[in-house]
KOLTIDO-827399 format. One line per 4 residues: number of its first residue (from 1); for each residue x, y, z of N, C-alpha, C, CB. Coordinates in pm, 1 decimal. Glycine has a CB too. Example, Ala and Ser with C-alpha at 12.3 -4.5 7.8 and 13.67 -1.06 7.14 Angstrom:
// KOLTIDO-827399
1 = 1319.0/-569.0/780.0/1230.0/-450.0/780.0/1320.0/-330.0/780.0/1130.8/-447.3/904.6; 1285.0/-225.0/708.0/1367.0/-106.0/714.0/1290.0/3.0/787.0/1408.4/-59.8/572.5
//
This chain:
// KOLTIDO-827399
1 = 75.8/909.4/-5832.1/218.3/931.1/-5825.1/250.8/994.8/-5690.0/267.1/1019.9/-5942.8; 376.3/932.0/-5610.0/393.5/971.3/-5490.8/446.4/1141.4/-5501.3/495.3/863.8/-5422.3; 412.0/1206.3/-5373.2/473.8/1330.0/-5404.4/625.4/1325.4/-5368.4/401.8/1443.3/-5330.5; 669.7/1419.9/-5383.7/842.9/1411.4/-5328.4/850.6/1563.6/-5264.6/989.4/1386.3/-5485.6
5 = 901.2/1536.6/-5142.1/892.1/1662.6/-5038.2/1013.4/1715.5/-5081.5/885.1/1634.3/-4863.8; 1061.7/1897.7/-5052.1/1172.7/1912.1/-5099.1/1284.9/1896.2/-5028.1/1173.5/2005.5/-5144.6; 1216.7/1881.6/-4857.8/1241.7/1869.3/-4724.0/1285.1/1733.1/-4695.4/1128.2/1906.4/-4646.7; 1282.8/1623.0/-4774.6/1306.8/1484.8/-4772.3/1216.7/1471.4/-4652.4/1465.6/1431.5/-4761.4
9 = 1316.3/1367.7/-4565.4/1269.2/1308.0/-4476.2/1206.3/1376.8/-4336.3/1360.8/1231.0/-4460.3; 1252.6/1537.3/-4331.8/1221.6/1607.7/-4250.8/1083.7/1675.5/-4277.8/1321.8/1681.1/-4234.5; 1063.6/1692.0/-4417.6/893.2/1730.0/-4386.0/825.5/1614.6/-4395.6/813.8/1836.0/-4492.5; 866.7/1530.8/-4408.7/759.9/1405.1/-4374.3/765.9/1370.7/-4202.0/815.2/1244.0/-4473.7
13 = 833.2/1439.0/-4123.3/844.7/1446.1/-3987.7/755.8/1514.3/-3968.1/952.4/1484.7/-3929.5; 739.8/1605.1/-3997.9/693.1/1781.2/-4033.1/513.7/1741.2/-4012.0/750.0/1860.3/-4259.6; 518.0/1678.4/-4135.7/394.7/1641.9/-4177.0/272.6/1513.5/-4032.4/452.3/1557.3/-4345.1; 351.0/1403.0/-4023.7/325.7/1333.3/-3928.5/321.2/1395.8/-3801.4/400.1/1243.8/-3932.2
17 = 383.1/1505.3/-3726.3/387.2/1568.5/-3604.9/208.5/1640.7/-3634.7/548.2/1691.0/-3587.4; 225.2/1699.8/-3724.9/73.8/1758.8/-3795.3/-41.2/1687.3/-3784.6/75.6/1774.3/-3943.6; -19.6/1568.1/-3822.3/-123.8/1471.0/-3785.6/-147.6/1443.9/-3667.0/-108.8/1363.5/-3831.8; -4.4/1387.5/-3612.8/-83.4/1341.7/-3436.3/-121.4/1463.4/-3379.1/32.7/1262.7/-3300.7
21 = -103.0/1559.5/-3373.5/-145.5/1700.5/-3295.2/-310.2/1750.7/-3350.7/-12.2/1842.4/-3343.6; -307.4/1725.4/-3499.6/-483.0/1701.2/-3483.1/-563.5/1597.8/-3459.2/-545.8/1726.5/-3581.2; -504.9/1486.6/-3427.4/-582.2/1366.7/-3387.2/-569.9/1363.9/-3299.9/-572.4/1258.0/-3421.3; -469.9/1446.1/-3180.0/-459.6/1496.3/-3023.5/-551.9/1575.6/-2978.0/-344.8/1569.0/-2991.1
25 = -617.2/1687.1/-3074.1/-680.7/1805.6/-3048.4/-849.0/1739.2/-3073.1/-618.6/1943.2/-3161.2; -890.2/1639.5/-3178.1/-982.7/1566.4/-3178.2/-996.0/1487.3/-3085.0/-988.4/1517.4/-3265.7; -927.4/1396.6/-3055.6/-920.9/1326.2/-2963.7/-990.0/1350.6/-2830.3/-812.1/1315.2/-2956.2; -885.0/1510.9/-2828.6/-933.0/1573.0/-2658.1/-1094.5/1650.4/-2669.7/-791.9/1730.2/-2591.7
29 = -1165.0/1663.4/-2749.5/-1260.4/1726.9/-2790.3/-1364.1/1627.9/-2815.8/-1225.5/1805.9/-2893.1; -1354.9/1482.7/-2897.6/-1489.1/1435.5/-2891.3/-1471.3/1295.5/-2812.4/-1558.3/1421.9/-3044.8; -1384.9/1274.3/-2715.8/-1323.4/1159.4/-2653.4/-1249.9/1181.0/-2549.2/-1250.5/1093.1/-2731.3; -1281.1/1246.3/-2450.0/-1161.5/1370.8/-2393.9/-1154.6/1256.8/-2267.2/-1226.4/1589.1/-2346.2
33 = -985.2/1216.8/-2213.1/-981.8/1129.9/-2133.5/-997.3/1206.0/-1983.8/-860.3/1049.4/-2162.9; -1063.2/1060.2/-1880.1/-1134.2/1118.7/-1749.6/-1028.0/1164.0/-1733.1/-1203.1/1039.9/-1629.4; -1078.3/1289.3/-1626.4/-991.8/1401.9/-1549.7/-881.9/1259.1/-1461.5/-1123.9/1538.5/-1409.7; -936.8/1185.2/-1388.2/-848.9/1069.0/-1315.7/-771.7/1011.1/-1339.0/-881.1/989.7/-1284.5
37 = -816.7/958.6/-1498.3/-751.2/855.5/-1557.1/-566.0/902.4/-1591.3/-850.7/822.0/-1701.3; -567.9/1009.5/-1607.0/-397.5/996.2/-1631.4/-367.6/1060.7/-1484.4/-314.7/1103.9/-1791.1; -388.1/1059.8/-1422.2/-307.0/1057.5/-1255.0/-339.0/904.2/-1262.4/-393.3/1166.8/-1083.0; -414.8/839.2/-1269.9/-358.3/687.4/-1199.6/-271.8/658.1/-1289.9/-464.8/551.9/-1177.6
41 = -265.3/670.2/-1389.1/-174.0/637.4/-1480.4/-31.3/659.6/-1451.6/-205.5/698.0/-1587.0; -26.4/808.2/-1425.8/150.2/814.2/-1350.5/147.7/709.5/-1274.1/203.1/953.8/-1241.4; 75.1/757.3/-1162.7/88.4/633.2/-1012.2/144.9/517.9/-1019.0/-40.5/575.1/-954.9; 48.4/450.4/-1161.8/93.5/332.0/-1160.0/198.1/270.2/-1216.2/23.2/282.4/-1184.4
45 = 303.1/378.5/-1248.7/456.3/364.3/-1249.9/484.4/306.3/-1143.8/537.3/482.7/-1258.4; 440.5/360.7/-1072.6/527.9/352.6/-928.3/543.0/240.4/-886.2/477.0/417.3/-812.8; 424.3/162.9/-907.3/390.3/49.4/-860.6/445.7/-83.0/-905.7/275.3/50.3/-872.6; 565.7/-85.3/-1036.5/610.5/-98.9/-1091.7/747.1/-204.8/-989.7/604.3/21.3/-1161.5
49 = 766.8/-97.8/-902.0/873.3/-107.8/-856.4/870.7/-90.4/-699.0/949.0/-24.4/-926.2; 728.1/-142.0/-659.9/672.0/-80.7/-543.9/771.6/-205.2/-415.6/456.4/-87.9/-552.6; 770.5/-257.1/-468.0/839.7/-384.7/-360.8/972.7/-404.5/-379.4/780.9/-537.1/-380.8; 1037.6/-302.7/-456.4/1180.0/-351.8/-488.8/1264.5/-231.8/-550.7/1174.8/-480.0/-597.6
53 = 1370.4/-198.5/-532.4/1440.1/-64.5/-537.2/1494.3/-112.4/-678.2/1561.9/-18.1/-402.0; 1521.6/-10.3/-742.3/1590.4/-36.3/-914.8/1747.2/-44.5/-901.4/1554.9/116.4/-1040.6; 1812.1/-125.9/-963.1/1942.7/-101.6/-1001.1/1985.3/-89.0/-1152.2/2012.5/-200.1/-944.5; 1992.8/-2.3/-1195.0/1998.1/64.0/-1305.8/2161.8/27.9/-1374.3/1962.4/224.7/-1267.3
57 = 2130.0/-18.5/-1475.4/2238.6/-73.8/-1543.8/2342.4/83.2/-1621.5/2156.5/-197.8/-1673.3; 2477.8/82.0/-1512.6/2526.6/132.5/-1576.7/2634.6/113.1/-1674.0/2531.9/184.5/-1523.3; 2702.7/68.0/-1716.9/2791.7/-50.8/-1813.5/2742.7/-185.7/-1828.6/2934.2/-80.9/-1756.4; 2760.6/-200.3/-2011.6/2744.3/-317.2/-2039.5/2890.0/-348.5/-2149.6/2586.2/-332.6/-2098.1
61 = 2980.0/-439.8/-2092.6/3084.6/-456.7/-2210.1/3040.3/-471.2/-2334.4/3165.7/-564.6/-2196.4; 2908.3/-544.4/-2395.8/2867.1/-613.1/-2547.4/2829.3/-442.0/-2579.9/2699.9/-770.2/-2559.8; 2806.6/-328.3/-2488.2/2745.2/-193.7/-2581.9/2869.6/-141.0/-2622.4/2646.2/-63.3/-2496.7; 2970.5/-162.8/-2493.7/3150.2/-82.0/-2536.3/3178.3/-149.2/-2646.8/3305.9/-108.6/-2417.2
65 = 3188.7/-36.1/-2755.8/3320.2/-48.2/-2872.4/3418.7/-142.8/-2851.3/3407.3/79.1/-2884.6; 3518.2/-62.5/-2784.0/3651.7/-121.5/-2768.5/3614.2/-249.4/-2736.7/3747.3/-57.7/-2664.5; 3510.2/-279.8/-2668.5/3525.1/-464.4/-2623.7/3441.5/-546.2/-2710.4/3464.1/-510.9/-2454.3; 3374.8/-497.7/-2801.0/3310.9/-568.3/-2891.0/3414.5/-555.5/-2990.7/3170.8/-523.7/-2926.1
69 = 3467.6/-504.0/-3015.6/3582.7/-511.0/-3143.6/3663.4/-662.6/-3077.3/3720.2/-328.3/-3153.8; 3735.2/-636.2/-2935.7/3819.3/-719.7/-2873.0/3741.2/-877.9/-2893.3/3841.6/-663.0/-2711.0; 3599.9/-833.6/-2866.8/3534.6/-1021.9/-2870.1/3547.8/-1042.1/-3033.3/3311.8/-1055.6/-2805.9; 3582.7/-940.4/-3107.2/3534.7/-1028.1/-3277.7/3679.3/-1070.0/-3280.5/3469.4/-910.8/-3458.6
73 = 3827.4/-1031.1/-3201.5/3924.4/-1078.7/-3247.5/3952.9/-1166.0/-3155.3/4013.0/-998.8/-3282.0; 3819.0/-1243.1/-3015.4/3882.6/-1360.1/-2984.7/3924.8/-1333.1/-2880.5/3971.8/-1410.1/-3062.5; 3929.0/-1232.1/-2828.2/4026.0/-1177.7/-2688.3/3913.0/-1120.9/-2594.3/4158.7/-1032.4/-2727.5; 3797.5/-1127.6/-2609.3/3698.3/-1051.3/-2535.8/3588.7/-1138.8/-2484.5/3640.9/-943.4/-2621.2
77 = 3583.7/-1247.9/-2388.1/3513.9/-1376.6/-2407.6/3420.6/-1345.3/-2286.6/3611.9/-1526.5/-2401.4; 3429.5/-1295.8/-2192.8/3331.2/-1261.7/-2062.7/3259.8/-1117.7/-2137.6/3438.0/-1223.1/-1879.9; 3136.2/-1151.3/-2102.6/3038.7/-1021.3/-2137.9/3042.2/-958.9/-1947.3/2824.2/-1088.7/-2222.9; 3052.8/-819.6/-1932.7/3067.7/-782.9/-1800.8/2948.0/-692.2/-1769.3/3204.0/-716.2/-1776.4
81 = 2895.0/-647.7/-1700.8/2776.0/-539.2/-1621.4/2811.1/-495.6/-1532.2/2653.2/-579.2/-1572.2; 2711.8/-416.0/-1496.6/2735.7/-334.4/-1403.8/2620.7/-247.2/-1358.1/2837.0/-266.7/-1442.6; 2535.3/-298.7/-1241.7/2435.6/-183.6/-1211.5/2451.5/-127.6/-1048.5/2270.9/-246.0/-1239.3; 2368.8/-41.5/-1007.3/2366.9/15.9/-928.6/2269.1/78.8/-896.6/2436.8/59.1/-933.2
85 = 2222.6/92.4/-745.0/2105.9/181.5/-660.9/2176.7/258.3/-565.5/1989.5/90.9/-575.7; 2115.1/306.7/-486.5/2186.5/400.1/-404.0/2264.8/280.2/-297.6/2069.2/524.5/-322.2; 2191.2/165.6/-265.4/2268.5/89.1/-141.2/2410.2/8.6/-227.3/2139.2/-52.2/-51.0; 2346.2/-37.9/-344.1/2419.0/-149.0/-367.6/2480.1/-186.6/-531.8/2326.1/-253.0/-315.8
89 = 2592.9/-205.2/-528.6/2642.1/-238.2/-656.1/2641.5/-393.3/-717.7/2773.7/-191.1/-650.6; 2627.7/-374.6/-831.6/2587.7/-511.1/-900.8/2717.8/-593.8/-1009.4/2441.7/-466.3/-1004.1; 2805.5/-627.3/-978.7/2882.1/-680.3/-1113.2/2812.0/-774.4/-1161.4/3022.4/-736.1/-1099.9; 2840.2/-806.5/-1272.8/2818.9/-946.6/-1322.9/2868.5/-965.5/-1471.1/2664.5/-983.3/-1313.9
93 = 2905.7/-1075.3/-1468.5/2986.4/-1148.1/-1536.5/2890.5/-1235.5/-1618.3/3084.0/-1218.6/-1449.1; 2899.6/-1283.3/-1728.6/2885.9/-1374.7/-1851.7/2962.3/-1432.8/-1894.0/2855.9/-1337.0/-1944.1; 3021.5/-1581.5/-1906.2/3094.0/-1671.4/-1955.4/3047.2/-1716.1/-2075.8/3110.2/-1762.6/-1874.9; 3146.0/-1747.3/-2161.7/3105.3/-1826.6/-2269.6/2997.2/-2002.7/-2286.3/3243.7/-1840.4/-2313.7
97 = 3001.3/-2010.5/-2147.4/2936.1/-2120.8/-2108.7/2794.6/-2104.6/-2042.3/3021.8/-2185.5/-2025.5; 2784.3/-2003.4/-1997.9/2656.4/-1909.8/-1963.3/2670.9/-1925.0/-1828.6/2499.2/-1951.8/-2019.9; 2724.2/-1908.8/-1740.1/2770.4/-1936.3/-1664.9/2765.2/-1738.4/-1595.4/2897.3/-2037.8/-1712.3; 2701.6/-1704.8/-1505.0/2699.0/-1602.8/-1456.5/2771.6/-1587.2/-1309.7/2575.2/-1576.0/-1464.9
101 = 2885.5/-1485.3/-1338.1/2904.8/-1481.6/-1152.2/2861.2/-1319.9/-1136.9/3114.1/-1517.9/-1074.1; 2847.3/-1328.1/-992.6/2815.9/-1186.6/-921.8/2882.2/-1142.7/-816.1/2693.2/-1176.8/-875.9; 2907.4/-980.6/-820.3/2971.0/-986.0/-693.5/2854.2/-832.2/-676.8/3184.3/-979.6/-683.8; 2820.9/-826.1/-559.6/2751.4/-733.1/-465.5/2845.8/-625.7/-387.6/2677.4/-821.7/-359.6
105 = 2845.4/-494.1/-437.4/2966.8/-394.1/-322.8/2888.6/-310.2/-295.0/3117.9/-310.7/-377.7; 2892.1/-291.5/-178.2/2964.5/-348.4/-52.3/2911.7/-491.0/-45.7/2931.7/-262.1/93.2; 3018.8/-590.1/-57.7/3026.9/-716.7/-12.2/2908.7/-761.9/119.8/3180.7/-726.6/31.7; 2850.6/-839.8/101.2/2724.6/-895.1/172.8/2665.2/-1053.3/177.1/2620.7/-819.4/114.1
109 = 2616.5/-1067.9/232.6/2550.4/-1238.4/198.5/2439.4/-1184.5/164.8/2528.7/-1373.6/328.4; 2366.0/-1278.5/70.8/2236.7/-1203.1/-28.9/2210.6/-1321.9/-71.0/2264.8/-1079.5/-163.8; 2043.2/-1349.7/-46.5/1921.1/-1440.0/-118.0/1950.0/-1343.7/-279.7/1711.0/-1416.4/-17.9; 1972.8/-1429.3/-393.8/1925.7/-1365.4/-533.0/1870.9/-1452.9/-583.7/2018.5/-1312.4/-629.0
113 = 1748.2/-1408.3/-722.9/1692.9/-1461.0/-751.8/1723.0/-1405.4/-911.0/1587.0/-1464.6/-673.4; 1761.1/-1486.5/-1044.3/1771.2/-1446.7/-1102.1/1636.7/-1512.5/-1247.4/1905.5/-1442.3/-1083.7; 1587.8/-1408.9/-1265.0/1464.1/-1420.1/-1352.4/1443.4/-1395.0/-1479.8/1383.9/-1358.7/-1313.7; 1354.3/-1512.9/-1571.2/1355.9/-1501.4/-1702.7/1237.9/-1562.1/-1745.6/1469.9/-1552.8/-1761.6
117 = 1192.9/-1540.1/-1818.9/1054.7/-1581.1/-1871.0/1008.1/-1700.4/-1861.3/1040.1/-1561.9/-1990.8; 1154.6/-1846.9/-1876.2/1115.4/-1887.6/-1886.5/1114.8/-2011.1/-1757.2/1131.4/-1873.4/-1990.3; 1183.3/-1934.2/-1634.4/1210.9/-1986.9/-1481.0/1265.4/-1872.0/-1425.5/1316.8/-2118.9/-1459.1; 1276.5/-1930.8/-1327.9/1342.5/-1849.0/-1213.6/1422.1/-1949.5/-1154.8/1241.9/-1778.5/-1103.8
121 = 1617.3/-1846.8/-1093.3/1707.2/-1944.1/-1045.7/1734.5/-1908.5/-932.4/1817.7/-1966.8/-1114.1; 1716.3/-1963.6/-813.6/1738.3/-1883.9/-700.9/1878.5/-1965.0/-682.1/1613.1/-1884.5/-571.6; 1952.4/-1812.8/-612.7/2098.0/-1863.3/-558.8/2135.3/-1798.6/-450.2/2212.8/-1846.6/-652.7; 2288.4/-1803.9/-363.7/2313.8/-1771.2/-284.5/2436.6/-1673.0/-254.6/2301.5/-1857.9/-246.8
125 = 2445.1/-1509.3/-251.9/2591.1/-1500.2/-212.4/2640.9/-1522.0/-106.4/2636.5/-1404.6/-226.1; 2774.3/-1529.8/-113.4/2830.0/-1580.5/33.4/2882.8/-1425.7/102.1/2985.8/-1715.9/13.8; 2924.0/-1429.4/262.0/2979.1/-1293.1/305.8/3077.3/-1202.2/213.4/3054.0/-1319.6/429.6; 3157.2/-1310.3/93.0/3186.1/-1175.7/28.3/3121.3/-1098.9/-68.2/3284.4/-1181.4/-20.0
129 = 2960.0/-1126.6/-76.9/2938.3/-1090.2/-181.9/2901.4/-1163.9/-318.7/3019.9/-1034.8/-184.7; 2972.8/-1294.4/-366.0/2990.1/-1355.5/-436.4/2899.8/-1468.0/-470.2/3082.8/-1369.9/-414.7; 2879.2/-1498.2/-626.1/2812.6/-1612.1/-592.6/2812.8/-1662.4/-770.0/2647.0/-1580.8/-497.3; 2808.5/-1794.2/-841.2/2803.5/-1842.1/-943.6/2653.2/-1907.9/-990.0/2908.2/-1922.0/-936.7
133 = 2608.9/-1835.4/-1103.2/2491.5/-1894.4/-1116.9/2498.2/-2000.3/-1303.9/2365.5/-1742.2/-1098.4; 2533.0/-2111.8/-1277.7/2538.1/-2191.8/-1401.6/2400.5/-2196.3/-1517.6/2564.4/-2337.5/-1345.0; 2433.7/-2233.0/-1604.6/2268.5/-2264.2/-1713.6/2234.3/-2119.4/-1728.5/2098.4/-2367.6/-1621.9; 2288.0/-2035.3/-1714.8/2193.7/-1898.5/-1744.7/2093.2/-1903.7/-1900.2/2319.2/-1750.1/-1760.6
137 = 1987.9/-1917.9/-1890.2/1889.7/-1910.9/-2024.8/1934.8/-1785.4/-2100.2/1714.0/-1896.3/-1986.8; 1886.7/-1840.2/-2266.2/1944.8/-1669.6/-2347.8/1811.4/-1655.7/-2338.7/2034.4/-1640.5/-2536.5; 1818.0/-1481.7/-2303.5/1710.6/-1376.3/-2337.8/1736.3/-1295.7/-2245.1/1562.7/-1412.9/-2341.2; 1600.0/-1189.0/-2183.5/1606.4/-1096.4/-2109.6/1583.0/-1192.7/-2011.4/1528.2/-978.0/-2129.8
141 = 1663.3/-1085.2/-1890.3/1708.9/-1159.0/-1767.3/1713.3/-1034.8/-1647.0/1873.2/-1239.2/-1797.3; 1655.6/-1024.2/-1549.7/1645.4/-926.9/-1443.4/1746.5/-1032.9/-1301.2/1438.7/-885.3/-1408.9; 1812.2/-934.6/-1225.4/1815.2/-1011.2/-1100.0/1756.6/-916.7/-998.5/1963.0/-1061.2/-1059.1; 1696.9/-1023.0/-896.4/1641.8/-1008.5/-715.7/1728.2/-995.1/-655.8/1572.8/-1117.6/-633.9
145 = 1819.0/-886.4/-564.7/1870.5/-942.8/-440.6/1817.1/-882.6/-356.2/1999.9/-943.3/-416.3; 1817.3/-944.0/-222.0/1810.8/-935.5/-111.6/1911.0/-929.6/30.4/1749.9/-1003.7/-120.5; 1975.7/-865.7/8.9/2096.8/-847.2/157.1/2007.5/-905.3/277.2/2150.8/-643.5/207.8; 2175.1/-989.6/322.6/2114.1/-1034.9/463.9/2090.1/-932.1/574.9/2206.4/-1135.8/527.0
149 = 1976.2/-929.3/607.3/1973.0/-840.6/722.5/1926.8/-717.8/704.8/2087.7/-825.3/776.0; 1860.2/-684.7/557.1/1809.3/-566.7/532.3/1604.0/-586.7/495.3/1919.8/-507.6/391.2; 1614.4/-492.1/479.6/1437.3/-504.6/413.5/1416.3/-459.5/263.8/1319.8/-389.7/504.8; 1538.0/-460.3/206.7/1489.2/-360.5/87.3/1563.8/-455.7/-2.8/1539.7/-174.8/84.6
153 = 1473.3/-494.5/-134.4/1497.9/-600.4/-260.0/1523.0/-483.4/-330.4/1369.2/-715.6/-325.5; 1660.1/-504.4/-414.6/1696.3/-447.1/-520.7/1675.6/-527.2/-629.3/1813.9/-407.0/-512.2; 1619.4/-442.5/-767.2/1630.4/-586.0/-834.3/1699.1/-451.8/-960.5/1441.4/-721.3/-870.2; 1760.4/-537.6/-1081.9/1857.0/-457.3/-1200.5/1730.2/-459.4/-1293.9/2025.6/-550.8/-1275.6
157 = 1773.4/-380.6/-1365.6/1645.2/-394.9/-1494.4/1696.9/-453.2/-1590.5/1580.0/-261.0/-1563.4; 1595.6/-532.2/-1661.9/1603.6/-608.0/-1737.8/1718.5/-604.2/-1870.0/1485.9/-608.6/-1760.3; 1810.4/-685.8/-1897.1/1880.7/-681.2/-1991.9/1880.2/-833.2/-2042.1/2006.1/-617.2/-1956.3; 1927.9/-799.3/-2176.5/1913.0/-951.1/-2320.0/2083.9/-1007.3/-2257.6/1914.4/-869.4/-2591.2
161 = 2090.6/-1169.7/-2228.4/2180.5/-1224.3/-2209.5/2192.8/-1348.6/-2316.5/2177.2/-1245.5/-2079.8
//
């Protein structure tokens, strides 16, 4: 017969924290990891992103409330984004047709490359910035850009389209 905590779901938190902390304390005692091994381990975060600066998604319309209410009544049909690094801002747009546009601010001409498991679409912005990428595949989807005239690839992190 199962027991019943009086704590519900919190001493069964209680309980499990208990466990991994002695299978932490065993662990480190008859299996104890090399002194090295977790410094390369940070490191190799880094490396992650070693060729390409992050643009970090800050707005997504499908997470906003207000605009997911607006798409169930029909009035909310472009999914919108929004990321950013220190150089460069990212819009982008989602059509009901899958149909992606972008705009880059500060406005720029930019090699992008937009990537998905199951291809890669390379496209082009023009000096303002701008550029339409058709067929967008559903799933997770990262973009490459590259400003003309710079050395540094920004790319957004990965989000489900």
């Amino acid at each position: 017969m199962a027991h019943d905590d009086a704590h519900g779901a919190r001493g069964s938190d209680a309980r499990d924290r208990d466990l991994l902390a002695l299978l932490a304390r065993a662990s480190a005692r008859h299996d104890p990891l090399p002194p090295r091994l977790g410094e390369a381990a940070r490191k190799a975060g880094t490396w992650r992103t070693v060729d390409a600066e992050l643009a970090e998604l800050l707005a997504d319309s499908a997470l906003d409330e207000d605009r997911a209410l607006a798409g169930i009544r029909g009035e909310g049909d472009l999914r919108m984004l929004e990321f950013e690094s220190p150089e460069l801002r990212i819009d982008v747009e989602l059509d009901p047709e899958r149909t992606l546009g972008v705009e880059l601010v500060p406005a720029a001409a930019a090699d992008l490359e937009l990537r998905h498991a199951e291809r890669t679409i390379a496209a082009r912005a023009d000096d303002l910035g701008r550029c339409v990428i058709p067929g967008v595949p559903i799933g997770p989807v990262s973009l490459r850009v590259r400003v003309d005239g710079s050395a540094a690839t920004i790319e957004t992190a990965w989000v489900a389209l």
